[in-house]
TIMI-2910 file (N, C-alpha, C, CB; in pm, 1 decimal, decimal comma, always signed):
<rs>
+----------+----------+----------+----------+----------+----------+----------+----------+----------+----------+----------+----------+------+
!      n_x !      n_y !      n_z !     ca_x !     ca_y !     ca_z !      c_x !      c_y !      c_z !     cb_x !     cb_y !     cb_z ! resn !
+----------+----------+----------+----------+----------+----------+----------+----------+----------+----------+----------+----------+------+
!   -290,7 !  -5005,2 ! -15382,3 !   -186,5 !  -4997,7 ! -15282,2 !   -243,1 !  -5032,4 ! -15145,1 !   -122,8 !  -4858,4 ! -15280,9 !  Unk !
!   -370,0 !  -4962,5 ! -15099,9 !   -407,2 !  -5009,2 ! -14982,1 !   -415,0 !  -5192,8 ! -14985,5 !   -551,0 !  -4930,4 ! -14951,0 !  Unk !
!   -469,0 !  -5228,5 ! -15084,4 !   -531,8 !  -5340,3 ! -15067,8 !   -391,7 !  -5435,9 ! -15052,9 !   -642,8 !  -5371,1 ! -15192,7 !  Unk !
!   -293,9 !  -5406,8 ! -15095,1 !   -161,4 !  -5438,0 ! -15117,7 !   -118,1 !  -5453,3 ! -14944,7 !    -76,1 !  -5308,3 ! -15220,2 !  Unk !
!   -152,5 !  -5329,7 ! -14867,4 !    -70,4 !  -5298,6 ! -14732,9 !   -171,6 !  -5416,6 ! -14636,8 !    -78,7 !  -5091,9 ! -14670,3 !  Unk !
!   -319,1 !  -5388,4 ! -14690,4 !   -412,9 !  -5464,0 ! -14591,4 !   -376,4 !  -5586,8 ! -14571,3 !   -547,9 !  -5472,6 ! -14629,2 !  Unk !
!   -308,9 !  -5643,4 ! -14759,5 !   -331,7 !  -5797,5 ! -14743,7 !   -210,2 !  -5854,3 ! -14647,4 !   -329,2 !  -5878,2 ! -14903,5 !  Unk !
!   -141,8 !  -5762,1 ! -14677,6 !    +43,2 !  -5809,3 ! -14621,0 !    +56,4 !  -5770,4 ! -14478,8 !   +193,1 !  -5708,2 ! -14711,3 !  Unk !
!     -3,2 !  -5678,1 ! -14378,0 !     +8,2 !  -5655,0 ! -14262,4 !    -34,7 !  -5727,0 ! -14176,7 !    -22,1 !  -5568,3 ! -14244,0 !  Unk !
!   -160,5 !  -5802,3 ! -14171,7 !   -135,5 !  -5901,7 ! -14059,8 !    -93,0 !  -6017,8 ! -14099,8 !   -243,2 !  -5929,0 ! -13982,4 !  Unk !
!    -35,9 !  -6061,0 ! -14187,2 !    +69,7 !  -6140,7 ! -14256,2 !   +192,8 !  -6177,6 ! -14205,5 !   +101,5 !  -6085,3 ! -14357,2 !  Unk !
!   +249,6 !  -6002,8 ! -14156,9 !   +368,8 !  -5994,1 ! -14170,3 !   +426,4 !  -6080,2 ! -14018,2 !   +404,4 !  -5832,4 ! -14197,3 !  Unk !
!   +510,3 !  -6174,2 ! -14028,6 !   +590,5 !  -6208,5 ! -13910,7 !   +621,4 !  -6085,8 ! -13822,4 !   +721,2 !  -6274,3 ! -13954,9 !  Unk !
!   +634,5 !  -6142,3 ! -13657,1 !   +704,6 !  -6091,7 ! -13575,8 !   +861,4 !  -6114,0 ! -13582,7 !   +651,1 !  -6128,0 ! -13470,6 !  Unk !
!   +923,5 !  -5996,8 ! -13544,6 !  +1049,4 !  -6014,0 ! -13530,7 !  +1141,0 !  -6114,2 ! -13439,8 !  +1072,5 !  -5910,3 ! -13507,5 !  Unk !
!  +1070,6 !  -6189,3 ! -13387,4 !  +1152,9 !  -6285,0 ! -13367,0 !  +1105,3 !  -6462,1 ! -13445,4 !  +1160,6 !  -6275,6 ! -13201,5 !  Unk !
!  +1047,8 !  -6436,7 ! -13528,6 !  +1002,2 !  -6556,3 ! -13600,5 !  +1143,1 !  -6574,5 ! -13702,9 !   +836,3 !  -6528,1 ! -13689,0 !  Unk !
!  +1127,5 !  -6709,1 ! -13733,8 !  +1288,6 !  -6759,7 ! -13746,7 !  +1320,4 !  -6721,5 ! -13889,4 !  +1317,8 !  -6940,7 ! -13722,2 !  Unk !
!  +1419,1 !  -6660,2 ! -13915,9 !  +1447,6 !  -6544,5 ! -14016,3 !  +1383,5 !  -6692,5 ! -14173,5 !  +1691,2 !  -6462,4 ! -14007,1 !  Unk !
!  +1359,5 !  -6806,3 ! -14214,0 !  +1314,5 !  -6850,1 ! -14327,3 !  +1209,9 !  -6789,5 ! -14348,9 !  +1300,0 !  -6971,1 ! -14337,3 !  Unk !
!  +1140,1 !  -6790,5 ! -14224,1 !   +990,4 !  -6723,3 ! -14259,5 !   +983,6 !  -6591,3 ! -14297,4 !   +896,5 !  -6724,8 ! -14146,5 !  Unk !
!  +1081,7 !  -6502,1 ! -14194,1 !  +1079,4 !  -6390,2 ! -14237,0 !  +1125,7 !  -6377,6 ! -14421,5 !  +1170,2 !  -6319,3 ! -14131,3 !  Unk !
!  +1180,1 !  -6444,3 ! -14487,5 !  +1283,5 !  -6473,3 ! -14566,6 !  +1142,5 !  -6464,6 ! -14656,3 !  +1399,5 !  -6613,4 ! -14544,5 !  Unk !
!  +1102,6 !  -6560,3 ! -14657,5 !   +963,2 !  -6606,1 ! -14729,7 !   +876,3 !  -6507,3 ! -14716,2 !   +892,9 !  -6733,2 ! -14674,6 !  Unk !
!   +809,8 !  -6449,7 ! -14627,3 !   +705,4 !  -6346,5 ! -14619,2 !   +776,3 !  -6195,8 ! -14699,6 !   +663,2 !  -6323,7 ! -14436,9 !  Unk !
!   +903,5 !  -6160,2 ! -14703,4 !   +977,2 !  -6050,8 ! -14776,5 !   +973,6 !  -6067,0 ! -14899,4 !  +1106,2 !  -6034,2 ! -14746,9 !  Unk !
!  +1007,3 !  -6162,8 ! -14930,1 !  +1034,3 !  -6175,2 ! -15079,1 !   +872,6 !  -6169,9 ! -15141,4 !  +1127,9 !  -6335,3 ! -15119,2 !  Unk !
!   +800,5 !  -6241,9 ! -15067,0 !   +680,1 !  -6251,5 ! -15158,8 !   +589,7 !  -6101,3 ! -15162,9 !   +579,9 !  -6383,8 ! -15098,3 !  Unk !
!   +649,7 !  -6055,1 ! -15057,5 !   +600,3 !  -5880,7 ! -15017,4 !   +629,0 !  -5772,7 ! -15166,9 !   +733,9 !  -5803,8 ! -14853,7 !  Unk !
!   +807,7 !  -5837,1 ! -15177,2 !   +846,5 !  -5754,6 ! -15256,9 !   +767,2 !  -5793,7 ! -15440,6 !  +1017,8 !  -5765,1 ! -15232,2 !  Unk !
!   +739,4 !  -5908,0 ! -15464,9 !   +677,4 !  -5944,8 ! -15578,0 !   +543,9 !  -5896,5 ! -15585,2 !   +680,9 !  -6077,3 ! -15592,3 !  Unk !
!   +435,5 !  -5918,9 ! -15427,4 !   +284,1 !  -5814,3 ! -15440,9 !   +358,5 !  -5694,6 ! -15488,4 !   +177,4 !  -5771,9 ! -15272,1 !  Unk !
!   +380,8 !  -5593,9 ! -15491,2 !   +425,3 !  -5475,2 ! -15418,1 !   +489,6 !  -5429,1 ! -15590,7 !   +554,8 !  -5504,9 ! -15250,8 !  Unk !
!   +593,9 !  -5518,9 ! -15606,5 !   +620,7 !  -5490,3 ! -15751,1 !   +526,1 !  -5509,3 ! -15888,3 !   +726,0 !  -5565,0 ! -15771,9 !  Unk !
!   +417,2 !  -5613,3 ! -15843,6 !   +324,3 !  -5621,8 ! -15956,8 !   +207,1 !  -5522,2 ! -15896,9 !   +272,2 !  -5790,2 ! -15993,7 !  Unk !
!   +191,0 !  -5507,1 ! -15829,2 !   +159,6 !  -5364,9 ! -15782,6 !   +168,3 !  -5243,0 ! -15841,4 !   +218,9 !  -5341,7 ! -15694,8 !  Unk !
!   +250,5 !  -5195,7 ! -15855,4 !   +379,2 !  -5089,4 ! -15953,3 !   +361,2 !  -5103,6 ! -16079,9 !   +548,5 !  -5126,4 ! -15941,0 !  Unk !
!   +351,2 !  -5228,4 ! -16106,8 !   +282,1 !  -5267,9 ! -16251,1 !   +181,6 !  -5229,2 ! -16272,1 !   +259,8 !  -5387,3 ! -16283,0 !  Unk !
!    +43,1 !  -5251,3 ! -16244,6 !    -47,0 !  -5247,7 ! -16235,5 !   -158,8 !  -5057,0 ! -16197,6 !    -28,6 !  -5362,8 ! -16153,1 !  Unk !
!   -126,9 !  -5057,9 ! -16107,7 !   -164,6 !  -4909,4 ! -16015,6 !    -67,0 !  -4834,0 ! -16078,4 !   -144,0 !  -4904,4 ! -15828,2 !  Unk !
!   -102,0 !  -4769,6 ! -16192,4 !    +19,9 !  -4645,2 ! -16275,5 !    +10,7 !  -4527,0 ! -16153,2 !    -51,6 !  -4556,1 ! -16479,5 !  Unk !
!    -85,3 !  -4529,9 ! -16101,2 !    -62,9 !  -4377,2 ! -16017,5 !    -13,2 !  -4430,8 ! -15863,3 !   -240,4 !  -4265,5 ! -16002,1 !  Unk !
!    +10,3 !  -4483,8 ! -15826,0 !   +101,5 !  -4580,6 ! -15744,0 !   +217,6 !  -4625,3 ! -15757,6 !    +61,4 !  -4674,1 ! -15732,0 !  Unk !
!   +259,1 !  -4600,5 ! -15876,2 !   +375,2 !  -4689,2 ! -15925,6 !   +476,4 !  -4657,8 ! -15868,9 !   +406,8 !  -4689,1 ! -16057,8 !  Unk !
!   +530,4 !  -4522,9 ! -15848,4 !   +696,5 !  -4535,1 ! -15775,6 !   +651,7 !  -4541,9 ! -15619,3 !   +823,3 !  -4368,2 ! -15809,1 !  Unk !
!   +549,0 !  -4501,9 ! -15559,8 !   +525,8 !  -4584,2 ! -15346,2 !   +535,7 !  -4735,7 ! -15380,8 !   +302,1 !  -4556,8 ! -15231,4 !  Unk !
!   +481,8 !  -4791,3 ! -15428,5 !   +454,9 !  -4953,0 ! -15483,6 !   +624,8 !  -4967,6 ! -15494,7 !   +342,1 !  -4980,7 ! -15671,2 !  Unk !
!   +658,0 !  -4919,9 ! -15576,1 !   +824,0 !  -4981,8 ! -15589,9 !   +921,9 !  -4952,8 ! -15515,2 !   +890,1 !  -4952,6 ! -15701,5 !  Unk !
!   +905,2 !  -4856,3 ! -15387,2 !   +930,6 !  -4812,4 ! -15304,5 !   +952,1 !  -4938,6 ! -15194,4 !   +844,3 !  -4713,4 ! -15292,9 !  Unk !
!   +804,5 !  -4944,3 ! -15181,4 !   +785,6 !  -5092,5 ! -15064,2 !   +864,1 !  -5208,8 ! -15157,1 !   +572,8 !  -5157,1 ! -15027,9 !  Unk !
!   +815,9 !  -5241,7 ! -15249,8 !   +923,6 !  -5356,2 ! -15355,4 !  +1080,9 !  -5338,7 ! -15296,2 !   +928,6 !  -5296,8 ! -15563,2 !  Unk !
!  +1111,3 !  -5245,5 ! -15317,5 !  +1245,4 !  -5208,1 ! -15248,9 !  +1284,0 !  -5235,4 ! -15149,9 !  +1268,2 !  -5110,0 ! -15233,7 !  Unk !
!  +1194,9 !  -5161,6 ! -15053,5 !  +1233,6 !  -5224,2 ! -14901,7 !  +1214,3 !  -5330,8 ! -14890,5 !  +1175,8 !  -5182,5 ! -14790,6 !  Unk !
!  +1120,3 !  -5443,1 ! -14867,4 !  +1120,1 !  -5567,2 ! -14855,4 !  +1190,5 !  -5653,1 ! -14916,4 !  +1031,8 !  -5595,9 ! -14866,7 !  Unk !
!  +1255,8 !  -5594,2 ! -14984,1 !  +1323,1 !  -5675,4 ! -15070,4 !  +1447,0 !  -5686,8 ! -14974,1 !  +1345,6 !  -5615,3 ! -15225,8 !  Unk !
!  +1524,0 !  -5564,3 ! -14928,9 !  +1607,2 !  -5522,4 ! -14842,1 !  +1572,5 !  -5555,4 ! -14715,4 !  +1625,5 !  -5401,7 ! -14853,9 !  Unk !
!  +1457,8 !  -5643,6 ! -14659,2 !  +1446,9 !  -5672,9 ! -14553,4 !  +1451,7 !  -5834,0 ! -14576,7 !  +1334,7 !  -5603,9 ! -14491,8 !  Unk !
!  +1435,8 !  -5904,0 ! -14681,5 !  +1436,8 !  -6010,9 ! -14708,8 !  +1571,7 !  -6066,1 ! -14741,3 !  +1352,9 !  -6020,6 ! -14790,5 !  Unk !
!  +1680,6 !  -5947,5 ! -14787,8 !  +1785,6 !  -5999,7 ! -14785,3 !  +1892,8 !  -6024,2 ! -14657,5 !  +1825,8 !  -5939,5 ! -14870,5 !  Unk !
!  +1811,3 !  -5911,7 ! -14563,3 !  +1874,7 !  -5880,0 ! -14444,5 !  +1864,2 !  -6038,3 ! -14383,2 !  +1795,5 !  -5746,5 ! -14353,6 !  Unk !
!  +1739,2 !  -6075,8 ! -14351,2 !  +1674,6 !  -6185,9 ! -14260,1 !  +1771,7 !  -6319,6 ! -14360,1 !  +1450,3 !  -6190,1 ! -14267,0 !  Unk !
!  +1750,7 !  -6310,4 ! -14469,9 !  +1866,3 !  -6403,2 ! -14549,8 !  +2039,3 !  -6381,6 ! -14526,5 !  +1840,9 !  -6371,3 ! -14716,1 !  Unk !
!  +2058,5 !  -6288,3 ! -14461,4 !  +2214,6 !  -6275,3 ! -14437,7 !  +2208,4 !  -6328,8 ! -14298,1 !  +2288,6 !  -6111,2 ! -14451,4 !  Unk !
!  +2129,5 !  -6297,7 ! -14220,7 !  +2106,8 !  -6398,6 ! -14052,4 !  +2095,3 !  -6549,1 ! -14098,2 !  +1925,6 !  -6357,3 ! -13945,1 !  Unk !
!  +1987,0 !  -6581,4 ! -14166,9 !  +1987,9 !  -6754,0 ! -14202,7 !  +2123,5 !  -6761,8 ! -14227,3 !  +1892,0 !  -6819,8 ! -14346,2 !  Unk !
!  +2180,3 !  -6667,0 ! -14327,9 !  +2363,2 !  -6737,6 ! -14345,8 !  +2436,1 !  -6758,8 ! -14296,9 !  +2450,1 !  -6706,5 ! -14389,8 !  Unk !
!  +2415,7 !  -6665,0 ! -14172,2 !  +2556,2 !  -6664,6 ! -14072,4 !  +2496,8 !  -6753,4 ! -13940,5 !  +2616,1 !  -6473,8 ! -14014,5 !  Unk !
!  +2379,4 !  -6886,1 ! -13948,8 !  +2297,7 !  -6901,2 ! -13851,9 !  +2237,9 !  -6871,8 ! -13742,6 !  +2309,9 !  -6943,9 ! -13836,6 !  Unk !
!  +2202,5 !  -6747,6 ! -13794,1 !  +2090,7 !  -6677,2 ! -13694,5 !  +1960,8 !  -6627,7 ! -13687,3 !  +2123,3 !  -6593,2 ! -13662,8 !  Unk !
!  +1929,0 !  -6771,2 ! -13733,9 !  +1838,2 !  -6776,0 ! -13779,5 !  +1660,0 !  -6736,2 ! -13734,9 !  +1873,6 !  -6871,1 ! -13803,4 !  Unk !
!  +1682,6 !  -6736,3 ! -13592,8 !  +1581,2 !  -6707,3 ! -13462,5 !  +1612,4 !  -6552,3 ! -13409,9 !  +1615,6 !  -6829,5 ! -13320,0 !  Unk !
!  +1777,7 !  -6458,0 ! -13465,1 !  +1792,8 !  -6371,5 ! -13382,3 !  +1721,3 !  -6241,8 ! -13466,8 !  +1945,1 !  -6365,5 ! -13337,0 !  Unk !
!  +1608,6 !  -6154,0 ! -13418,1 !  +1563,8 !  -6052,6 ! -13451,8 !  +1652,6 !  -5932,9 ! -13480,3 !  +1483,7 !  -6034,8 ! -13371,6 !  Unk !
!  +1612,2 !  -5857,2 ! -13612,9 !  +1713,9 !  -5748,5 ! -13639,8 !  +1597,5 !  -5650,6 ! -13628,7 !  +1812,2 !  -5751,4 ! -13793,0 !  Unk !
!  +1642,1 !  -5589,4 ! -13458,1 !  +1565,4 !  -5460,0 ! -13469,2 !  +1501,9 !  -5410,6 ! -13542,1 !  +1607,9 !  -5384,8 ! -13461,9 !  Unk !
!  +1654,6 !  -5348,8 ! -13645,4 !  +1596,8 !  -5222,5 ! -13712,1 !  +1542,7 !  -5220,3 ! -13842,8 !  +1688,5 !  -5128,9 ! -13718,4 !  Unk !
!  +1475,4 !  -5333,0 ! -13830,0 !  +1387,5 !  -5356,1 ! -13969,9 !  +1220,9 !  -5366,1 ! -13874,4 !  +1448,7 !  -5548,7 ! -14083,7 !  Unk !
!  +1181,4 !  -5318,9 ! -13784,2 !  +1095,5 !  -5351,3 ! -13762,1 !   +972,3 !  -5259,5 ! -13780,4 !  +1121,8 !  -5394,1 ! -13670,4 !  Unk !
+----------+----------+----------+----------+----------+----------+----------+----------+----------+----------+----------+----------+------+
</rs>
C-alpha cells in the first residue's frame, strides 16, 4: 500500500491541469490500487477503498471533460 501511495503522489496532477489528464491519472490510480487489493490480502479493503475513490474522482474530472470544462478545477476532490 505504501509503495502504491509513494508511486501515485507525486504523480498526481494539480487541480487545475486539464480534466483528460486528470481523467487519465484517476483511472490508472484506481487499477494500481485495485490490483493492489488483489495482491496485499491484509490491505485489501484500504486498497479498494482508494480504488473507489479515484475511481469517483476520475469520473468526476470525466463529467467536466463532458460538459467542456475541461481546464475548470473541482475543489472538492482535492
Amino acid at each position: 500500500m505504501q509503495e502504491a501511495h509513494a508511486y501515485l503522489g507525486p504523480r498526481r496532477p494539480v487541480e487545475s491541469a486539464p480534466a483528460a489528464e486528470r481523467v487519465a491519472f484517476f483511472r490508472e490510480s484506481a487499477r494500481i490500487y485495485a490490483a493492489v487489493a488483489e495482491i496485499d490480502r491484509f490491505h485489501h479493503h484500504e486498497a479498494l477503498y482508494w480504488a473507489t475513490r479515484e475511481r469517483g474522482h476520475a469520473q468526476a474530472a470525466q463529467a467536466q471533460l463532458d460538459r467542456g470544462q475541461g481546464v475548470t478545477p473541482d475543489a472538492h476532490h482535492a
